[in-house]
N, C-alpha and C positions, 0 to 999 in steps of 0.2 A: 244057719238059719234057712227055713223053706220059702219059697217064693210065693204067694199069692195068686194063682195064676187067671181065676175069674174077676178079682177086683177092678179090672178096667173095662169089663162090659159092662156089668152092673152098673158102673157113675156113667157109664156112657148113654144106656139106655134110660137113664133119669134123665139126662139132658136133652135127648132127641124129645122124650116125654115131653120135657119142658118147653122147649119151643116147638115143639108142632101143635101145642095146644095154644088156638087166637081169641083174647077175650072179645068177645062182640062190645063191649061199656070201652072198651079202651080209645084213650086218642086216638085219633089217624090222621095223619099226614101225608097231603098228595104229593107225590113225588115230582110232577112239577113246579108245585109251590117253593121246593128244597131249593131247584135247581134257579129258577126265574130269585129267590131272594139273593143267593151265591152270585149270581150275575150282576144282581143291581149293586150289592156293596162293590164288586170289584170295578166296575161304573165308577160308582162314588168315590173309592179312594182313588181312581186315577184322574177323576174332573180334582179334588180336592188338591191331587198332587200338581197340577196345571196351576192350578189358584193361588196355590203355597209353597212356594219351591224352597225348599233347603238349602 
């Protein structure tokens, strides 16, 4: 059987395609909003664990 030898540029350069292209309409999400929510839950489940011990 012969090998394919351009097959994984091709998908490759579809993908780069694909994410370097940024839709202006799309969500965005500040990246300190990410971080300040991941903080406050882990706040919360450690007050929670204080409150409610197992």
């Amino acid at each position: 059987m012969a090998k394919k030898k351009n097959e994984g540029f091709q998908s490759a350069a579809g993908l780069i395609r694909y994410f370097d292209s940024e839709d202006e309409k799309a969500f965005r999400i500040n990246p300190w909003f990410v971080i300040s929510m991941a903080v406050g839950l882990i706040v919360l489940v450690e007050i929670m664990r204080q409150l409610f011990p197992t």
